[in-house]
VEXDO-64411 format. One line per 3 residues: number of its first residue (from 1); for each residue x, y, z of C-alpha. Coordinates in Angstrom, 1 decimal, always signed. Each point is the difference from the previous one (the first is absolute). Example, Ala and Ser with C-alpha at 12.3 -4.5 7.8 and 13.67 -1.06 7.14 Angstrom:
1	+12.3:-4.5:+7.8 ~ +1.4:+3.4:-0.7
//
This chain:
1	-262.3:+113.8:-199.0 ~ +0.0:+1.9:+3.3 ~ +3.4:-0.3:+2.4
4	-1.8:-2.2:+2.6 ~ -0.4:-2.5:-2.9 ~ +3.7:+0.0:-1.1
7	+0.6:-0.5:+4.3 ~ -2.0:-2.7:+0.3 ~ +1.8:-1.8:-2.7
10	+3.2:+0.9:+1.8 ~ -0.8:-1.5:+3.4 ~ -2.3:-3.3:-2.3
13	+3.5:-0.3:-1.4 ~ +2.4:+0.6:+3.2 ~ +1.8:+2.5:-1.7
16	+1.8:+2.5:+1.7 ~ -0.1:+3.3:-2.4 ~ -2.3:+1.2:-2.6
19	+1.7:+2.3:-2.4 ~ -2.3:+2.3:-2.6 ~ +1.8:+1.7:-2.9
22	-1.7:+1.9:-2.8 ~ +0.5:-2.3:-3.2 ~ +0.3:-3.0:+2.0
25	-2.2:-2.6:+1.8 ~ +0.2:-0.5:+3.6 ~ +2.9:-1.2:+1.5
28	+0.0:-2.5:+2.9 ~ +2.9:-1.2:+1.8 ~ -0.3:-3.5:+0.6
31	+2.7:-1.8:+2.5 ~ +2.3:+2.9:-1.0 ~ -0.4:+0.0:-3.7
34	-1.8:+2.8:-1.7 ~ -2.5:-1.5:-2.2 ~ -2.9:+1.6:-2.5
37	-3.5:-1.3:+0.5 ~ -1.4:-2.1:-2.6 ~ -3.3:+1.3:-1.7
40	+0.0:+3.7:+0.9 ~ +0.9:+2.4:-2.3 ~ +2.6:+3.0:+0.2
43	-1.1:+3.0:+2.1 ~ -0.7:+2.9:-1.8 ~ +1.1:+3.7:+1.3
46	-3.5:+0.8:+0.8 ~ -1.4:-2.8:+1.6 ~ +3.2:+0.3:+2.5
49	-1.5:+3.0:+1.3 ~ -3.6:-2.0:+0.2 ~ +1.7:-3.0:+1.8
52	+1.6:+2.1:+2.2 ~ -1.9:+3.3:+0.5 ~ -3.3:-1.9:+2.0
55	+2.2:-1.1:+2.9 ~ +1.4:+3.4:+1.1 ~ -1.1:+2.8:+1.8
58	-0.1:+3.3:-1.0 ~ +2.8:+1.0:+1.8 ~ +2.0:-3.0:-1.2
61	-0.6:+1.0:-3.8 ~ +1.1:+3.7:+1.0 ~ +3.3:-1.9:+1.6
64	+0.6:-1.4:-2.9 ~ -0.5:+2.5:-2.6 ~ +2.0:+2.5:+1.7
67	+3.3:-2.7:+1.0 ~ -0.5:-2.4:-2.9 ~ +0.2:-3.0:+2.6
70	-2.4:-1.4:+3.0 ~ +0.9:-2.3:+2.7 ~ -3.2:-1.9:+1.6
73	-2.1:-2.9:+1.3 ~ -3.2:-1.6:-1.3 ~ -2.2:-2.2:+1.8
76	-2.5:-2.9:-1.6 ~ -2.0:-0.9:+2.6 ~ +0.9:-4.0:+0.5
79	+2.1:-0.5:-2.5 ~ +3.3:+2.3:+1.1 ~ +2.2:+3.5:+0.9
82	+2.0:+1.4:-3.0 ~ +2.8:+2.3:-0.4 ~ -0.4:+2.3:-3.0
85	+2.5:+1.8:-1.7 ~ -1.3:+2.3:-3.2 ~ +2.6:+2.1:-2.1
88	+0.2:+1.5:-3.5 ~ +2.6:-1.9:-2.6 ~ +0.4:+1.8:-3.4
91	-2.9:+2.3:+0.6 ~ -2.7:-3.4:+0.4 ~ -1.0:-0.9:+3.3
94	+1.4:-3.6:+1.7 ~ -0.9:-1.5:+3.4 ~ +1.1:-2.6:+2.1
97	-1.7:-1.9:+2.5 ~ +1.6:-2.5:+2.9 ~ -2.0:-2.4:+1.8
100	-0.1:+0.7:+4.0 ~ -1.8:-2.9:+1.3 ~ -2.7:+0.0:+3.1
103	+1.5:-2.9:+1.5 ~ +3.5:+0.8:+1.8 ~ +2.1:-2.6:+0.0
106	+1.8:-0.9:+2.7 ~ +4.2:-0.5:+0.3 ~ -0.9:-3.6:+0.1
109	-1.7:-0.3:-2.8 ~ +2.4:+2.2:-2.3 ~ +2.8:-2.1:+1.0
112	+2.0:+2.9:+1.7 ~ +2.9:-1.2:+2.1 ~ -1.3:-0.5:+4.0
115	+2.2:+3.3:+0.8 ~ -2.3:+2.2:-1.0 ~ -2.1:-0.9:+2.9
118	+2.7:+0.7:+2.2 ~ +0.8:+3.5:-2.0 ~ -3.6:+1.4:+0.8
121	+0.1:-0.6:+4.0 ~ +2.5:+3.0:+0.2 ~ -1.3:+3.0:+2.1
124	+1.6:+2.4:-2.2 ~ +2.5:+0.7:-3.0 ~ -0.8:+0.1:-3.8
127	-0.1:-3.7:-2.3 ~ +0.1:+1.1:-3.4 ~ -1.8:-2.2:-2.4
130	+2.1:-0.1:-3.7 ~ -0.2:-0.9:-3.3 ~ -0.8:+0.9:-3.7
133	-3.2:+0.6:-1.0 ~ -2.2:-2.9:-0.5 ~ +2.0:-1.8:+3.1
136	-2.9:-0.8:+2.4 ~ +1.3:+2.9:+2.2 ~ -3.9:+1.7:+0.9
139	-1.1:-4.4:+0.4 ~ +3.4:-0.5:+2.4 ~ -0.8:+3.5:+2.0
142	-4.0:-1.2:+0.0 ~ +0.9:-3.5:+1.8 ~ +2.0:+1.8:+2.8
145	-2.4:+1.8:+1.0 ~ -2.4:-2.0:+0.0 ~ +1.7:-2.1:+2.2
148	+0.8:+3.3:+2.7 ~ -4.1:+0.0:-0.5 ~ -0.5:-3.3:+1.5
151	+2.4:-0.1:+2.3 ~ +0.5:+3.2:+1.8 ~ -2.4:+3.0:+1.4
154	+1.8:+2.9:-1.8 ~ -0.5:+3.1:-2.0 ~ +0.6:-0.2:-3.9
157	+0.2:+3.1:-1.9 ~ +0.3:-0.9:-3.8 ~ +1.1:+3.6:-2.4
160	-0.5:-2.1:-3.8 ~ -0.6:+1.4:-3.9 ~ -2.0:-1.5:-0.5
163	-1.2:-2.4:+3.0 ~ +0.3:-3.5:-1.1 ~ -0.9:-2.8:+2.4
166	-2.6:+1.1:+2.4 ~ +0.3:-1.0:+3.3 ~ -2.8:-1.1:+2.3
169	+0.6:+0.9:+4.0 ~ +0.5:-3.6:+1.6 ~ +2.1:+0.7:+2.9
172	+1.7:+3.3:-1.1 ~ -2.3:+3.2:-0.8 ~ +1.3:+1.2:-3.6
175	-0.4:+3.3:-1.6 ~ +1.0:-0.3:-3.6 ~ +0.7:+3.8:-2.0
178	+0.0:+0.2:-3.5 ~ +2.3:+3.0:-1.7 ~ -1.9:+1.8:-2.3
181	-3.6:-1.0:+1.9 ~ +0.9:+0.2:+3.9 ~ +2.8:+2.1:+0.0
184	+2.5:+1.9:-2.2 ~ +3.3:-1.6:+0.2 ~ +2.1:-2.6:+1.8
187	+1.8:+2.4:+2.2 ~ -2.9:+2.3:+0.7 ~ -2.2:-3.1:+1.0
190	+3.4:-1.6:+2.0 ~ +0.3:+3.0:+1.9 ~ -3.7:+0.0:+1.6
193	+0.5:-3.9:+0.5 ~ +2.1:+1.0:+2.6 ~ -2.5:+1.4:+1.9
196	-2.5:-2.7:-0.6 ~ +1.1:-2.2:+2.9 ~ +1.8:-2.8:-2.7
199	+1.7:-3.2:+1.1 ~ +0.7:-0.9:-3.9 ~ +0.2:+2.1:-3.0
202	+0.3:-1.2:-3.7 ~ +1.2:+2.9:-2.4 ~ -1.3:-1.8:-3.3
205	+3.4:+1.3:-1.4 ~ +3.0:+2.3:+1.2 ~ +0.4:+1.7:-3.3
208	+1.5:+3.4:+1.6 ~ +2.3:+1.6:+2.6 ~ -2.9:+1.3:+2.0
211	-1.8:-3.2:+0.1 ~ +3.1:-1.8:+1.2 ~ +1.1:+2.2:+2.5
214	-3.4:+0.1:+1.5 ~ -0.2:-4.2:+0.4 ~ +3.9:+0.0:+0.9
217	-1.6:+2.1:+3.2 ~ -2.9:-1.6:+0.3 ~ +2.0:-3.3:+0.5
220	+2.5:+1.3:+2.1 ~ -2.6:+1.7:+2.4 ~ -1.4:-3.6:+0.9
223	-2.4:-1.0:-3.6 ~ +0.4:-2.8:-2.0 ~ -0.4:+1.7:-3.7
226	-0.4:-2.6:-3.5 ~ +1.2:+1.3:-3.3 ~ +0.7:-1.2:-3.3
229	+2.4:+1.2:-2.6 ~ +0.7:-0.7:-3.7 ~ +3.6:-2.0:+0.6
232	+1.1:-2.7:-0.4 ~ +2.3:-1.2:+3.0 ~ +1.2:+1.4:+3.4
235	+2.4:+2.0:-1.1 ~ -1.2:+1.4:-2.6 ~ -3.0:+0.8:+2.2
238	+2.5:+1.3:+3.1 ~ +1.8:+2.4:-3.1 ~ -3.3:+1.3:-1.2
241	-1.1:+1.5:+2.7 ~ +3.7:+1.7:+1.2 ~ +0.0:+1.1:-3.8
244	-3.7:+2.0:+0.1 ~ +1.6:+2.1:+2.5 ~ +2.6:+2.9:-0.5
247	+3.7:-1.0:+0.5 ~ +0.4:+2.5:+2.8 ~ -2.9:-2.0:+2.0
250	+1.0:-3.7:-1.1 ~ +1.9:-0.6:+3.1 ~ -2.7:+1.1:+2.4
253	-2.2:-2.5:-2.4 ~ +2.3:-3.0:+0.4 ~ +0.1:+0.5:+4.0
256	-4.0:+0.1:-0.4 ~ -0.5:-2.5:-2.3 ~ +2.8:-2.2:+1.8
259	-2.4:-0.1:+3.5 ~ -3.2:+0.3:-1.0 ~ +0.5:-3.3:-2.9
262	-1.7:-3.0:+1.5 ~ +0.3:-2.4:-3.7 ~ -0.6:+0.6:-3.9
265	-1.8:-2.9:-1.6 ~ +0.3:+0.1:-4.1 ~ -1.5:-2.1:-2.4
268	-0.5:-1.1:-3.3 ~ -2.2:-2.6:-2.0 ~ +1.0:-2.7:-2.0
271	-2.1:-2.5:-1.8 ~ -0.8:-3.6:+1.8 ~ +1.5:-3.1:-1.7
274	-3.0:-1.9:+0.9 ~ -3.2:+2.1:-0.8 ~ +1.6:+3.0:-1.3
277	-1.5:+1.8:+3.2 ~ +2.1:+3.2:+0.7 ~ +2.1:-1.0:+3.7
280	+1.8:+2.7:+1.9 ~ +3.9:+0.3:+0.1 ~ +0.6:+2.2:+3.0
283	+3.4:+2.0:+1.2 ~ -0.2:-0.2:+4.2 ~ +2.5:+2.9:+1.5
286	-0.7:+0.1:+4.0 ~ +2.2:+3.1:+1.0 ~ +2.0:-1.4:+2.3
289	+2.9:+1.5:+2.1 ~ +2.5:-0.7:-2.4 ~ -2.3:+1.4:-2.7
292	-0.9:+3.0:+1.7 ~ +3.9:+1.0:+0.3 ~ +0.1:-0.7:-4.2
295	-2.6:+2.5:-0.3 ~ +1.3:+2.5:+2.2 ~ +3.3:+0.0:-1.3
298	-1.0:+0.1:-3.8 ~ +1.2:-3.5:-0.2 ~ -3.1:-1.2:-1.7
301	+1.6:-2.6:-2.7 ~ +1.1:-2.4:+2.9 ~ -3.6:-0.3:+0.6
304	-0.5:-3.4:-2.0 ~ +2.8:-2.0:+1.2 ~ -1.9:+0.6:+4.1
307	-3.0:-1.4:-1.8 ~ +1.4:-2.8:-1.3 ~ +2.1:-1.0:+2.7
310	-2.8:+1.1:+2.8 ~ -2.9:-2.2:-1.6 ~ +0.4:-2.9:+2.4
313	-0.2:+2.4:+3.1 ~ -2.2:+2.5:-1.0 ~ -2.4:-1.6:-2.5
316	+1.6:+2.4:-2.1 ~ +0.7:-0.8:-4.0 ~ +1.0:+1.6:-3.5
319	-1.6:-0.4:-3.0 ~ +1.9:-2.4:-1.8 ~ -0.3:-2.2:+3.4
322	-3.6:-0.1:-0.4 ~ +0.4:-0.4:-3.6 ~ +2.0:-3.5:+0.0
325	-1.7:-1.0:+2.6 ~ -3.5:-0.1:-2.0 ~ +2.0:-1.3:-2.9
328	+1.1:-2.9:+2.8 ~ -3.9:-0.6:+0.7 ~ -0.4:-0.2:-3.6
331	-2.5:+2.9:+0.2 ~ +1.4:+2.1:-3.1 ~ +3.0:-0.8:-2.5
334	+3.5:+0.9:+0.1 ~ -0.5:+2.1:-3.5 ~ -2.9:+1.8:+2.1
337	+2.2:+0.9:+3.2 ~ +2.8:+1.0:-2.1 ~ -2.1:+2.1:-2.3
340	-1.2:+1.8:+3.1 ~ +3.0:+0.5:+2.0 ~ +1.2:+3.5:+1.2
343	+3.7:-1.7:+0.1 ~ -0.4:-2.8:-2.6 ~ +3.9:-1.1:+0.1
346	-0.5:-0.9:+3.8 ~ -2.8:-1.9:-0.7 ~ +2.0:-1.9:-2.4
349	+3.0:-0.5:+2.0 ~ -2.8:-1.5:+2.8 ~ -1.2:-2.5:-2.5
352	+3.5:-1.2:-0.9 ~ +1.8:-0.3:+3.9 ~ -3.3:-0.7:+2.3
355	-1.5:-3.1:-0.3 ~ -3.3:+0.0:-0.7 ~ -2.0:-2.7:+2.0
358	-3.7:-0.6:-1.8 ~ -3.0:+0.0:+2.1 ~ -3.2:-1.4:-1.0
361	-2.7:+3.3:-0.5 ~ -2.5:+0.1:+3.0 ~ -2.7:+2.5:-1.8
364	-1.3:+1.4:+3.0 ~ +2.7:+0.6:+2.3 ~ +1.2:+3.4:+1.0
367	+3.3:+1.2:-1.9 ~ +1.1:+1.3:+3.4 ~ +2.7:-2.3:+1.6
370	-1.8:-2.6:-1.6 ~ +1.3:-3.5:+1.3 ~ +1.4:+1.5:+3.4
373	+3.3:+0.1:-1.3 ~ +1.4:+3.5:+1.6 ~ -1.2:-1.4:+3.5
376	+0.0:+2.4:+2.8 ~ +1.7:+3.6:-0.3 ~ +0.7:+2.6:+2.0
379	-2.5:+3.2:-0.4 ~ +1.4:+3.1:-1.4 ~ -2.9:+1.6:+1.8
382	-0.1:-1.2:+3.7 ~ -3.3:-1.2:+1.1 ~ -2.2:+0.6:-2.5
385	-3.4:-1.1:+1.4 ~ -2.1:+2.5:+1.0 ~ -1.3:-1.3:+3.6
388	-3.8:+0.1:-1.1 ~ +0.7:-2.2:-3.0 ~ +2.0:-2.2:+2.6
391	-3.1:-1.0:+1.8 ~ -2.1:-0.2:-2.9
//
């Protein structure tokens, strides 16, 4: 079979990954569990290298050969964008292939809490994007732009390896770079996006001091800059950042990182109770005043008690809040939120001392502030409405 007919079956199926492995069939992972196809026989070692051989360029082969790995993107025409990933495992070669689809969806209609629209109306700073991989970070990241697109006339510079979702100008112009095909690195391309007149730069990923010293100062000359990072929560995410630096310079990068933070959103996904449909559990940390001193003075562990306490005022909330309060809805199981929890004895002590009050499932509604119960809240950020979305 050629790869565009193991894709198809991916997206026929609404699977998120295909996995191929010498000696095995093709893996699909369906609603987060890995499962073989039915009907097609194991891969041999050569007919790998057929499968995967016909869909990249000579220059891509030569990649790959000489660094035993490839990051890229493949395109069938009406059907979807993937994200390839092809390596070497005991001397055989493996791929694996995620699903980018056409259609961005919108913070709406992933279910994102309402802040998020309120995060992306900042002028400048940096709003990190976190989570494991397979968290729905690229699809989270995707919807807020997308949103800036149809709501504001700005400049969008994208750095990405590989690009995933492909943006179409609506009301923003959008110049998406792809390392490897556009440019040579993330810090090379960030430092002529400086000079590219930018209103808003996404770094698909701040993976090294360079890159992150370059969007700290893009964000504290006036840019807003999107990023994404392999962590889990805030602080985790806050400590990562200090730690890829030298200890000598970590105090310069708190003061940095302290101003130029606007919020970190983190996620994971858990499976649905009702249709085993994979739902978002996301982190919110808005760096507020008090957070902003936290960071500065290496105080970062007193960062989750300000999100709990803040999340009637600032639309702020932890993990585990978000986690019983799905479990509340009856959208996932207690076994589920536990199972998934970065701080599973908290969650437990919130099941036995809050009372949990059920709420009949509404399968449409928004997961942000979903039955108006927060009310009204101060802003962390001012006025946040641009004045030419105002009169729109």
């Amino acid at each position: 079979m050629k790869i565009e007919e193991y894709l198809r079956m991916l997206v026929d199926k609404e699977g998120s990954d295909l996995h191929l492995k010498v000696g095995r069939p093709p893996l699909m992972r369906l609603k987060g569990d890995l499962m073989p196809t039915e009907g097609i026989p194991e891969i041999s070692n050569d007919e790998m290298k057929d499968i995967l051989y016909p869909i990249l360029t000579k220059m891509r082969i030569e990649k790959l050969e000489e660094e035993l790995e490839l990051d890229f993107s493949y395109i069938i025409d009406g059907l979807a964008r993937f994200r390839g990933n092809i390596f070497y495992q005991m001397g055989n070669l493996g791929a694996v292939f995620r699903v980018i689809p056409i259609d961005i969806l919108t913070i709406e209609q992933l279910r994102l809490p309402d802040v998020l629209n309120d995060i992306i109306k900042q002028k400048s700073g940096i709003i990190l994007i976190t989570g494991p991989t397979g968290s729905g970070k690229s699809t989270t990241l995707a919807a807020m732009i997308n949103k800036i697109n149809e709501t504001s006339h700005k400049h969008i510079m994208t750095i990405e390896d590989p690009v995933e979702f492909v943006h179409q100008d609506k009301k923003c112009t959008i110049n998406q770079r792809e390392v490897g095909a556009d440019t040579f690195s993330f810090g090379n391309a960030l430092k002529r996006a400086l000079r590219q007149d930018p209103d808003i730069i996404l770094v698909g990923e701040m993976r090294d001091p360079e890159t992150i010293s370059i969007a700290m100062t893009a964000a504290e000359t006036g840019h807003l800059v999107f990023s994404t990072l392999h962590t889990l929560d805030a602080k985790k995410s806050i400590d990562r950042i200090i730690d890829t630096f030298r200890h000598e310079h970590q105090h310069q990068v708190r003061m940095q990182l302290g101003s130029a933070l606007v919020a970190i959103v983190s996620q994971r996904l858990i499976k649905s109770s009702y249709d085993k449909d994979m739902l978002a559990v996301v982190e919110i940390m808005i760096n507020t005043p008090t957070i902003k001193k936290y960071i500065q003075e290496a105080k970062v562990g007193m960062i989750d008690k300000i999100i709990a306490d803040s999340a009637l005022f600032y639309k702020m909330q932890t993990q585990n809040q978000h986690l019983f309060k799905l479990v509340e809805e009856g959208r996932i199981s207690k076994e589920n939120a536990l199972n998934i929890s970065n701080n599973q004895n908290d969650l437990g002590i919130m099941f036995q001392t809050q009372t949990m009050t059920p709420k009949k499932r509404k399968k449409d509604k928004p997961s942000g502030n979903p039955d108006g119960i927060l009310g009204k809240r101060p802003s962390p950020f001012g006025s946040t409405i641009p004045p030419e979305q105002e009169s729109e």
